[in-house]
N, CA and C of each residue as an Amber inpcrd file, in Angstrom:
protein
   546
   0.8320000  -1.1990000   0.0000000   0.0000000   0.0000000   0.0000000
   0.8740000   1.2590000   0.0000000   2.1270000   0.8120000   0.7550000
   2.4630000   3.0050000   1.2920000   3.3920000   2.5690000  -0.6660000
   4.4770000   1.4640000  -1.1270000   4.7290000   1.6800000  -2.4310000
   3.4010000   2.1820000  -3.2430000   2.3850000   1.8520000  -3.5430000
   1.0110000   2.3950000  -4.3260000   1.0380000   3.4060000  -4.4130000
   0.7310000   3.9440000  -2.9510000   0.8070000   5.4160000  -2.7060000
   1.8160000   6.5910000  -2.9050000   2.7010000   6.1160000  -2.7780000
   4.2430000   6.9240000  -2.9970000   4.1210000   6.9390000  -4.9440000
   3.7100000   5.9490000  -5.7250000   3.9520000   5.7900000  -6.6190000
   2.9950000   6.9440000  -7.7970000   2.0000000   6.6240000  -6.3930000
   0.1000000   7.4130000  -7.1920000   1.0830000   9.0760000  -7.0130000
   1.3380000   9.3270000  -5.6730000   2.0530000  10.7560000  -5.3180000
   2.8430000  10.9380000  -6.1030000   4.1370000  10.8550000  -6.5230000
   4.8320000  11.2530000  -7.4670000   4.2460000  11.1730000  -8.9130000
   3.5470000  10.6210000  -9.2130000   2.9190000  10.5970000 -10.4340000
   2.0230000  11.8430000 -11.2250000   0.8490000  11.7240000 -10.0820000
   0.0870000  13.2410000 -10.3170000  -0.2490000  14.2960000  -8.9470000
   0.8000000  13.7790000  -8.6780000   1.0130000  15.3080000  -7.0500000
   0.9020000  16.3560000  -8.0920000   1.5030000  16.6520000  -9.0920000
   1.6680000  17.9770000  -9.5670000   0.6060000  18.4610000 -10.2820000
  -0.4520000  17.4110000 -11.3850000  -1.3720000  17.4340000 -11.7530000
  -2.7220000  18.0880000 -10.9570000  -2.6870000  17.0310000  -9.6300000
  -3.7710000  17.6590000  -8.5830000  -3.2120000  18.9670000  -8.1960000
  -2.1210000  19.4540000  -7.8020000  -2.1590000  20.6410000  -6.8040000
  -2.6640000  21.9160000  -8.2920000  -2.2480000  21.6760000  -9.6440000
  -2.3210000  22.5580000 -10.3470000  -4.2360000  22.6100000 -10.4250000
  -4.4460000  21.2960000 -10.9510000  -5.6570000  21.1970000 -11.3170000
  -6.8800000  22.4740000  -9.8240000  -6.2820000  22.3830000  -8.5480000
  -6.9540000  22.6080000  -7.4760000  -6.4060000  24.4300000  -7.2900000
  -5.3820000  24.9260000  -7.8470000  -4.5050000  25.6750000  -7.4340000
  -5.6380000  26.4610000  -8.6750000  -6.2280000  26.4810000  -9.8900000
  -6.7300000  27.1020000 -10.8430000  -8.3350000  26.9930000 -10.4180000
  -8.6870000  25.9850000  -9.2190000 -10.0290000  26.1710000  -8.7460000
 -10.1680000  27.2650000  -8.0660000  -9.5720000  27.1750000  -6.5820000
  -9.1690000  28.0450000  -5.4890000  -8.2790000  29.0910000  -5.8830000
  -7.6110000  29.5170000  -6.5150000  -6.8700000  30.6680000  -6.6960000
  -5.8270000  30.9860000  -5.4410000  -5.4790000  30.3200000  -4.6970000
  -4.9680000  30.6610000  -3.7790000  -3.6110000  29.5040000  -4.0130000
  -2.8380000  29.5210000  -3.7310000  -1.0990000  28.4250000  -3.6580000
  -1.4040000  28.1790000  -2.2490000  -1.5950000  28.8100000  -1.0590000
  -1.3700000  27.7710000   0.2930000  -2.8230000  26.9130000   0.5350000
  -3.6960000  27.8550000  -0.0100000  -5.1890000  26.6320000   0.2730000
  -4.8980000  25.4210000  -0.7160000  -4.1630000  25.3230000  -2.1880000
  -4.0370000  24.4330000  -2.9940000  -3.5670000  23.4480000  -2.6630000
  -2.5660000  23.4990000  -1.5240000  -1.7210000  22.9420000  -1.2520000
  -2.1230000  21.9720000  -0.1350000  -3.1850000  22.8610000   0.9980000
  -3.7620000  22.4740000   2.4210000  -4.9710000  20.9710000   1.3820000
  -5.8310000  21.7590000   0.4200000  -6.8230000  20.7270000  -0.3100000
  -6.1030000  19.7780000  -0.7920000  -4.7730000  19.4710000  -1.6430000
  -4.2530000  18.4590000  -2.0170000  -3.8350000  17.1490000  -0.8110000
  -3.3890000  17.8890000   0.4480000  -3.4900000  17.0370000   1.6110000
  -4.5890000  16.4760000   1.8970000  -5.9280000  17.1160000   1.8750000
  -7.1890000  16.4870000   2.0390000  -7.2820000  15.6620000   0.8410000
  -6.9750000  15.4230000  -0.6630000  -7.1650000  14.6760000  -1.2070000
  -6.4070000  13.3450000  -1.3680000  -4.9760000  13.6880000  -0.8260000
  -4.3750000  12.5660000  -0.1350000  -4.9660000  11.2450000   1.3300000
  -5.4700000  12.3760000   1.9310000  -5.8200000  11.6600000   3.1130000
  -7.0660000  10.6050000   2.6090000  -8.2410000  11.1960000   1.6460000
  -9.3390000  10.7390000   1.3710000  -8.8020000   9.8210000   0.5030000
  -7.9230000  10.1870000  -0.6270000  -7.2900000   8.6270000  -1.0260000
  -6.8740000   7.4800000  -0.1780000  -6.1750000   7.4130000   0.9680000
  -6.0920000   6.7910000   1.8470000  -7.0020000   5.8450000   2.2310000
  -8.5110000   6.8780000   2.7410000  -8.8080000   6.0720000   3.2500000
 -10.3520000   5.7910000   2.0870000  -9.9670000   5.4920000   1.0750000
 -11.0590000   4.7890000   0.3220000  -9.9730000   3.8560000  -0.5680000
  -8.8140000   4.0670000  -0.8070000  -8.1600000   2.7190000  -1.9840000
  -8.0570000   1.8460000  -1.5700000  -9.0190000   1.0720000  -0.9040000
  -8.8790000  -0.1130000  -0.6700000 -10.7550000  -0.3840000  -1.8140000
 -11.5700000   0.6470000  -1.7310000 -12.6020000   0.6300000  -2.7460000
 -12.4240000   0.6960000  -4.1080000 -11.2470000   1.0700000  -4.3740000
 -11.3800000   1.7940000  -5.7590000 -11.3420000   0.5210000  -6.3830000
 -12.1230000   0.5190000  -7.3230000 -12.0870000  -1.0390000  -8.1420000
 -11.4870000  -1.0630000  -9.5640000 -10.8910000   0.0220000 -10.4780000
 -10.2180000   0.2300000 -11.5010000 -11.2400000   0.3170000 -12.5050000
 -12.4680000   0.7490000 -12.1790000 -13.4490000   0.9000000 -13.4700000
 -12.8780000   2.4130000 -14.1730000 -12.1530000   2.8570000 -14.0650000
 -11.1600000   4.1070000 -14.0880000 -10.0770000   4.4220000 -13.9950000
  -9.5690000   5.2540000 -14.7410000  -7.9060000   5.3980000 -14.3110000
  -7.8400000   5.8250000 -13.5100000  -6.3250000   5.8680000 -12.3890000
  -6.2960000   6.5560000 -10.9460000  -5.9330000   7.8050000 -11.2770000
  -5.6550000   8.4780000 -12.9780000  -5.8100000   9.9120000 -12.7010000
  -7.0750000  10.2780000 -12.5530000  -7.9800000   9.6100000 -13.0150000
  -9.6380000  10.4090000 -13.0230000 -10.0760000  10.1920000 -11.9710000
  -9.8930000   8.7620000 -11.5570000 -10.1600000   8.9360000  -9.4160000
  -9.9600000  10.1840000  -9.1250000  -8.3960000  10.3690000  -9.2920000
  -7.8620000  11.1700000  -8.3700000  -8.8270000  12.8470000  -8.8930000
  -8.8440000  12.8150000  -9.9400000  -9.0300000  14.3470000 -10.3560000
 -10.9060000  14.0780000  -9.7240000 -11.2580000  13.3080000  -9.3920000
 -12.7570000  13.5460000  -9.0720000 -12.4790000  13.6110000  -7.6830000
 -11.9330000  12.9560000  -6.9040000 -11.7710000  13.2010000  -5.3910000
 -11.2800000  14.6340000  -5.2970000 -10.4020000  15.1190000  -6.4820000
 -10.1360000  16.8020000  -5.7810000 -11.3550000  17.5030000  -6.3070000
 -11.7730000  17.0960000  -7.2970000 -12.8520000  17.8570000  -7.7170000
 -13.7750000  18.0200000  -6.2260000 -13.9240000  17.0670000  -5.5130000
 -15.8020000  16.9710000  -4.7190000 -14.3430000  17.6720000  -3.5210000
 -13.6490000  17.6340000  -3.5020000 -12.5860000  18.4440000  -2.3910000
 -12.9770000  19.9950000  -2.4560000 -12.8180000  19.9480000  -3.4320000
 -12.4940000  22.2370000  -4.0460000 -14.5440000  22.5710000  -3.7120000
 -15.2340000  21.4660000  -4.3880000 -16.2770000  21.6710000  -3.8500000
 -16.9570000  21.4770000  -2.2810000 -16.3930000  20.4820000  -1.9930000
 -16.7500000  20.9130000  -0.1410000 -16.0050000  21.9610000   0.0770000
 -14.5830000  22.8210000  -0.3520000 -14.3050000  24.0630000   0.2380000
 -14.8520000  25.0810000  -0.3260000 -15.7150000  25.1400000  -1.4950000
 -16.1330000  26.2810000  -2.0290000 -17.3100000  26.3800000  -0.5880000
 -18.1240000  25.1370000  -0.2760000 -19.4960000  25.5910000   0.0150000
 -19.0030000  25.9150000   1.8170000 -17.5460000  25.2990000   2.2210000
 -17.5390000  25.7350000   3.6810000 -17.4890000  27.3940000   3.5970000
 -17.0660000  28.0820000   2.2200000 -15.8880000  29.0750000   2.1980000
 -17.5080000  30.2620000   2.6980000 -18.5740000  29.3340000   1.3510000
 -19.7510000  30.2140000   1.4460000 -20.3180000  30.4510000   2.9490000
 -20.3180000  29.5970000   3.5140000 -20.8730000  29.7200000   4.9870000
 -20.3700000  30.4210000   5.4960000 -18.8160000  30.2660000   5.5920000
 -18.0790000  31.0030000   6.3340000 -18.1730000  32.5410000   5.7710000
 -18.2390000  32.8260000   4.3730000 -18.4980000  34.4590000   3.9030000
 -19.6330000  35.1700000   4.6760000 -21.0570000  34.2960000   4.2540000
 -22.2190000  34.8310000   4.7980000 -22.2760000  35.2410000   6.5960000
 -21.6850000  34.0920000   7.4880000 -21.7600000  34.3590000   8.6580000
 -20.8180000  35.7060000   8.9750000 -19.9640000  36.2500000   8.1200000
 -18.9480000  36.9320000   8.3620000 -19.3700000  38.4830000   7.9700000
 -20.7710000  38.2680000   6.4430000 -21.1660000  39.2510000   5.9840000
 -22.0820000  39.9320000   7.0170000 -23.3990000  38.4290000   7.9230000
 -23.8140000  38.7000000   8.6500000 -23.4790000  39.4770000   9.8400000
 -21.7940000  39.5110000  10.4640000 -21.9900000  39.8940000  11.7920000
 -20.7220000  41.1660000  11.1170000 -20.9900000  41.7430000  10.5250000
 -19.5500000  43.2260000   9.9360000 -20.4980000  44.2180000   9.3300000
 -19.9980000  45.1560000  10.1100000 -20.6170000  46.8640000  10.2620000
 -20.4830000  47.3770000   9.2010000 -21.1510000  47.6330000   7.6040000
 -20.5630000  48.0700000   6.3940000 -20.2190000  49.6710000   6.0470000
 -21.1620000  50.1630000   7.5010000 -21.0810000  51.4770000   7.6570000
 -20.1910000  52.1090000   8.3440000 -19.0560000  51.5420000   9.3670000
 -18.0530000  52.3480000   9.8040000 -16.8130000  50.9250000   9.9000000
 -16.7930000  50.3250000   9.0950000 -15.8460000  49.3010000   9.1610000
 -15.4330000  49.3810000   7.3470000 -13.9150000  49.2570000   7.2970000
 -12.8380000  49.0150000   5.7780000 -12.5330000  47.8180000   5.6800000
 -12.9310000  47.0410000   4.3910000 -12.6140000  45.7410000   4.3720000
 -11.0270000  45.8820000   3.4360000 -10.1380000  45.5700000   3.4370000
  -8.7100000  45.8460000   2.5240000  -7.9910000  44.6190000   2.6580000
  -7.7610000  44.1070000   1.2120000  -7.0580000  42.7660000   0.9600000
  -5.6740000  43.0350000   0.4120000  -4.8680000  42.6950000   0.9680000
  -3.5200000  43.1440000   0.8700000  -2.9440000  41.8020000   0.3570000
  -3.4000000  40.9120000  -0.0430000  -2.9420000  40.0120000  -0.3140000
  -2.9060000  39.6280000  -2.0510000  -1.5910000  39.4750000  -2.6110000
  -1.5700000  39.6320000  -4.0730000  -2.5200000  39.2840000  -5.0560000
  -3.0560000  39.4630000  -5.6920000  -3.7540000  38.7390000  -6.9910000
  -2.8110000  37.2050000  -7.1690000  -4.0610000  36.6040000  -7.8480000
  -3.2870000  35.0570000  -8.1370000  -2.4540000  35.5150000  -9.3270000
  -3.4410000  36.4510000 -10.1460000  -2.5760000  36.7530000 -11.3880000
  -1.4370000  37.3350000 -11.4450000  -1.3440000  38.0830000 -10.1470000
   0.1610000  38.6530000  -9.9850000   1.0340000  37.9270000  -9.7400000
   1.1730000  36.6490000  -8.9180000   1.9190000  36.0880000  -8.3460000
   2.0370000  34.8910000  -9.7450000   0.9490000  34.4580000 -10.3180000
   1.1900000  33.3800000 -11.2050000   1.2680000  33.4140000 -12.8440000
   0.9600000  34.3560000 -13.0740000   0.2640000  34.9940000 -14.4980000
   0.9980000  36.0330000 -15.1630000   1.8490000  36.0460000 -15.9690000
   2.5060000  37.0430000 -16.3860000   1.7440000  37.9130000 -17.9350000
   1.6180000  36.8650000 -18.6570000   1.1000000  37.1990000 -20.1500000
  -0.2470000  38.0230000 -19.9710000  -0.6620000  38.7460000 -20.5380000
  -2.0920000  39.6270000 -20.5320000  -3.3910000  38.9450000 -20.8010000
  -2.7750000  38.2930000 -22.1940000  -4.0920000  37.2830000 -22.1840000
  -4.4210000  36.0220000 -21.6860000  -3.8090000  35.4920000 -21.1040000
  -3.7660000  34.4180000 -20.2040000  -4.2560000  35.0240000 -18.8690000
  -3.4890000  36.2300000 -18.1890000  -4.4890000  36.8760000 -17.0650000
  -6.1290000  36.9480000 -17.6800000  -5.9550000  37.6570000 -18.6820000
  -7.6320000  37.5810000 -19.0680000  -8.9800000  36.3420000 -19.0880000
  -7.8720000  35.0310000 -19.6310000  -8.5070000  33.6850000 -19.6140000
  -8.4030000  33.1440000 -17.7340000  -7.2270000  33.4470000 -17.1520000
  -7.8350000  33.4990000 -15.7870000  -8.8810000  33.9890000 -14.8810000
  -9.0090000  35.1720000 -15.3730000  -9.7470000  36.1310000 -14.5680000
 -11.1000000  36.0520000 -15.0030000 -11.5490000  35.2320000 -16.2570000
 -12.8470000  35.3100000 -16.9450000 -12.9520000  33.5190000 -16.4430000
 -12.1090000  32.7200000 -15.7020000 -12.4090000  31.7950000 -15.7520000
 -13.2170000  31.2530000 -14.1560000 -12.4490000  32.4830000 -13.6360000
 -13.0270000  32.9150000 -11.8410000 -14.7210000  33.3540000 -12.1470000
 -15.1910000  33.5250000 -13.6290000 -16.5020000  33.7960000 -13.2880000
 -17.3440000  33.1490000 -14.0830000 -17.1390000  32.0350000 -14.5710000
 -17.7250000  30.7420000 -14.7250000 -18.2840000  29.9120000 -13.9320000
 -18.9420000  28.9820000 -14.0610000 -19.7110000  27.9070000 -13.1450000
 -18.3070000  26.9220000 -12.9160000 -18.6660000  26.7560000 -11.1610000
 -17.8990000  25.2060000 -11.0070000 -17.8990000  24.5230000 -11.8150000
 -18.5810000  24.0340000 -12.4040000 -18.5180000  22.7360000 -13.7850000
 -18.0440000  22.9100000 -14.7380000 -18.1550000  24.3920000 -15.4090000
 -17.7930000  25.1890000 -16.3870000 -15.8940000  24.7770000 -15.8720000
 -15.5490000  25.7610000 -15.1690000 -14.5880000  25.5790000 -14.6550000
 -13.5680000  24.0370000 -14.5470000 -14.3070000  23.5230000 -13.6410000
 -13.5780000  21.7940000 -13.8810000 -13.3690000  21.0410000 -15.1850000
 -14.4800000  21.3840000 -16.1110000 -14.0100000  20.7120000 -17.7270000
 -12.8010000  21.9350000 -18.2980000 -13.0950000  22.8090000 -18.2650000
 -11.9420000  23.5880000 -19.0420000 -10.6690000  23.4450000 -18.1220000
 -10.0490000  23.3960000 -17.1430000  -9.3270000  22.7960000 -16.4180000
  -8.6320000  21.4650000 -17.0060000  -9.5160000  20.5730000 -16.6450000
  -9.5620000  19.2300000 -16.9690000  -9.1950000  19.2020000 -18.5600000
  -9.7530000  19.6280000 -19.3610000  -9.3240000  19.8440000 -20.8530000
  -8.4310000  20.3240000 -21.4730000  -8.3150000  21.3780000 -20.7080000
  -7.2050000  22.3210000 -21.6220000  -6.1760000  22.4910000 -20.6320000
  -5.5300000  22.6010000 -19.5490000  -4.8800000  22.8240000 -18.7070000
  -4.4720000  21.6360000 -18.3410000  -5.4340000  20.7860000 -18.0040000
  -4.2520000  19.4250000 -17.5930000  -4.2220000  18.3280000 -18.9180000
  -5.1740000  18.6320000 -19.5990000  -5.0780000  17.6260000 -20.8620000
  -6.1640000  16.4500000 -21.3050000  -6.6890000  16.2290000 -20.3450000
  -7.8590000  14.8170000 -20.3680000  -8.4940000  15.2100000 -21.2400000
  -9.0630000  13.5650000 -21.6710000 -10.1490000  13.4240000 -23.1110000
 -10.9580000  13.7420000 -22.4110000 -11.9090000  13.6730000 -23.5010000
 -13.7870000  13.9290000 -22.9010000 -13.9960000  12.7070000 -21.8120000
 -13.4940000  11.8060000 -22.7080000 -13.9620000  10.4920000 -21.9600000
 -13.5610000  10.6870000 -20.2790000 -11.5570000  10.4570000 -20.3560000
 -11.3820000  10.8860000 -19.2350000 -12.2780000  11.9410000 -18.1770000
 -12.2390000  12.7180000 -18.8060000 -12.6720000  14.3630000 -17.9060000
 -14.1060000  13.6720000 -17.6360000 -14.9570000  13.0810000 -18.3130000
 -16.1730000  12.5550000 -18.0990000 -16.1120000  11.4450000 -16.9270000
 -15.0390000  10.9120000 -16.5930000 -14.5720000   9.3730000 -16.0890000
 -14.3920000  10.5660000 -14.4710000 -13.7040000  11.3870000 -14.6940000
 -13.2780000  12.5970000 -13.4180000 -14.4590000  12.9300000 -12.8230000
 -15.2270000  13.1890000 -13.8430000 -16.4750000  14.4660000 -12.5990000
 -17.7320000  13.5220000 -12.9160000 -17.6240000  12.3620000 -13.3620000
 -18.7040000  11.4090000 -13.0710000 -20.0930000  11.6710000 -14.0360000
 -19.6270000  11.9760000 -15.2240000 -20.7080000  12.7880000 -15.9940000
 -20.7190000  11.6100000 -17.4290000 -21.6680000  11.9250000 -18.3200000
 -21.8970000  11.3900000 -19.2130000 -20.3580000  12.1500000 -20.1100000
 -20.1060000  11.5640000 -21.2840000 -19.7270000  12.4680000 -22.5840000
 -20.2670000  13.6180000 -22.6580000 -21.8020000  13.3440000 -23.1790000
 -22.4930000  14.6640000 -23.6840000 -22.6060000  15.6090000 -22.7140000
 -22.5300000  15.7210000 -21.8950000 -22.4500000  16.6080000 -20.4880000
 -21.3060000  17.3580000 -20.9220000 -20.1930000  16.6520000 -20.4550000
 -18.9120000  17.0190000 -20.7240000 -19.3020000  18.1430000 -22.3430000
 -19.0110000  17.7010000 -23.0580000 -18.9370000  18.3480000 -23.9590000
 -20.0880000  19.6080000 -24.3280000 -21.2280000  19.4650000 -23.5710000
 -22.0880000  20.5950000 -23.3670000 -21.5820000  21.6460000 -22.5040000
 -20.9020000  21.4150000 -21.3450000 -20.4530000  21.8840000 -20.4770000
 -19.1170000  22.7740000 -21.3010000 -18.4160000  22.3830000 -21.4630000
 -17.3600000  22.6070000 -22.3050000 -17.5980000  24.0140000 -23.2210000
 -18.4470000  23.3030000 -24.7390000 -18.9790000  24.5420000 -25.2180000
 -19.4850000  25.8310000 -24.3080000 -20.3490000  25.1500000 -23.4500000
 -21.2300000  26.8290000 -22.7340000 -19.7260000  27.3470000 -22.3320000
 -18.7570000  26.8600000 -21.2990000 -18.1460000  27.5800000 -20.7630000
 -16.8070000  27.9730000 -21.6830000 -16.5140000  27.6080000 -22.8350000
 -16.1560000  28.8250000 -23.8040000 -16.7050000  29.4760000 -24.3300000
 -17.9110000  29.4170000 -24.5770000 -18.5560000  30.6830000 -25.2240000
 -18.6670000  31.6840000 -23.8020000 -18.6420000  31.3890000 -22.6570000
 -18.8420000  32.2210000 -21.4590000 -17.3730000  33.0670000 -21.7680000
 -16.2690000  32.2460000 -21.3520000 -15.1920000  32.6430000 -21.3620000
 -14.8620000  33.7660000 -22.7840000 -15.1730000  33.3200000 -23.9320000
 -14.8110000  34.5450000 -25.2660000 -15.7320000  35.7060000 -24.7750000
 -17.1070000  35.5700000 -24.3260000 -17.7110000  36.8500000 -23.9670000
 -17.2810000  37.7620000 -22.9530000 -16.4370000  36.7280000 -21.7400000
 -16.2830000  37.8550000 -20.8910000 -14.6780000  38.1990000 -21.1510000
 -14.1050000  37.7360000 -22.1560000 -12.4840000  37.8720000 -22.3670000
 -13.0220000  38.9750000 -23.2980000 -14.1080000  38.8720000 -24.1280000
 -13.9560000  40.4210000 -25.1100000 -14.3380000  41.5930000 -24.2160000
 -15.0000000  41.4710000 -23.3120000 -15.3100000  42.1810000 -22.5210000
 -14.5380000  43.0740000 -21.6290000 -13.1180000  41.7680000 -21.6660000
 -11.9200000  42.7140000 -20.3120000 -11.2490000  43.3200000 -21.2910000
 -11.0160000  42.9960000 -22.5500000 -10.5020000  43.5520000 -24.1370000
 -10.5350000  44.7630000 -24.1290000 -12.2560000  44.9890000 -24.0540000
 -12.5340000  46.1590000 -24.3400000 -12.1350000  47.2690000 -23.3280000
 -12.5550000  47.0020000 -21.8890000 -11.9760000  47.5140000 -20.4680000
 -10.7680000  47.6760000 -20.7210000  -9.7560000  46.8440000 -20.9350000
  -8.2970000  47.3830000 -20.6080000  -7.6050000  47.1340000 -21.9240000
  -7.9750000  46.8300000 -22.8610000  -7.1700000  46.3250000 -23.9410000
  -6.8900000  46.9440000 -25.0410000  -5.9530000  46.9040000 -26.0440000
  -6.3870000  47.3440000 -27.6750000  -7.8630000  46.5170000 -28.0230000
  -8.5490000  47.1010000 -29.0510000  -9.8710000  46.5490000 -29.6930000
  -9.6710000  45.8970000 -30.7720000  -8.0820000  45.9690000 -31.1300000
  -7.8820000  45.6750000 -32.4900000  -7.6870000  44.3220000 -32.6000000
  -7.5190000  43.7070000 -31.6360000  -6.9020000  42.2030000 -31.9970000
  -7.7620000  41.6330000 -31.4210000  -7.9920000  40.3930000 -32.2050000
  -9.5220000  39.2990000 -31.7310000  -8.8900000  38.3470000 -31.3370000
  -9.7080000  37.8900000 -30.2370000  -9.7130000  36.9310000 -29.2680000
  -9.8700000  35.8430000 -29.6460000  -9.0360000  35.1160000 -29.1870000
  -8.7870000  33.4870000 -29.3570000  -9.2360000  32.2770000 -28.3430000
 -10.4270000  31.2860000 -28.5140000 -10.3460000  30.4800000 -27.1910000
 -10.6540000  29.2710000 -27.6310000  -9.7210000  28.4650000 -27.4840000
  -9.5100000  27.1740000 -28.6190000  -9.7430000  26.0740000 -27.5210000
């Protein structure tokens, strides 16, 4: 078991922390969730029965990971929105942009920053597709979905993504050069 494991870890440690690191936007939460997806590997591979590859295991266990932290993150926002004074209290985030710290190119910040306002699902196939590489099939095998899902999913969330990338174009950009989202 710990050879398996050592073997699964070096294999796609780097895959998951990226795949989770472009959910969350954050490098130390990416890092804290990849431990939780370690641990939960742990303690279910003794279930996994190989109807799947152990990258798509793995990329669906971080997937339902980034999603139990999106929905703690929500609780935790609302209770926080609930009890803070908006009228004599400064909220100030001093803490870098992801795009600053990870993102150098303009239009790649743009495909980041338009990708933060997509749907979770939206999000996990274009991830899963274009960023780490998986087929439909795979990426379908990951988030537990049909094909046609996948690939519905897919389309909406590039056509989301070209609308709101022409959009930051126009906000900060030349107008002259058209947008690409392949």
């Amino acid at each position: 078991m710990e050879d398996t494991f050592q073997k699964i870890y070096e294999k796609y440690h780097q895959d998951i922390f990226q795949f989770l690191f472009y959910m969350v936007k954050n490098r130390e939460q990416a890092e804290d969730l990849v431990q939780e997806v370690y641990i939960r590997v742990l303690k279910s591979f003794d279930r996994f029965e190989g109807r799947s590859s152990e990258k798509t295991w793995l990329f669906s266990i971080a997937r339902h990971v980034a999603i139990d932290w999106f929905r703690k993150q929500k609780t935790v926002r609302q209770r926080i929105l609930e009890k803070f004074d908006w009228d004599t209290q400064q909220v100030q985030d001093l803490a870098p942009l992801p795009e600053e710290i990870a993102l150098q190119n303009e239009e790649v910040q743009w495909i980041y920053r338009s990708l933060d306002q997509c749907t979770v699902d939206q999000q996990s196939v274009i991830i899963l597709r274009y960023i780490q590489g998986l087929s439909i099939t795979e990426t379908a095998e990951a988030l537990g979905w049909t094909e046609s899902k996948v690939k519905t999913t897919q389309h909406r969330g590039i056509k989301v993504l070209k609308q709101l990338m022409v959009s930051l174009k126009e906000k900060e950009g030349s107008k002259d050069e058209k947008i690409r989202v392949e």
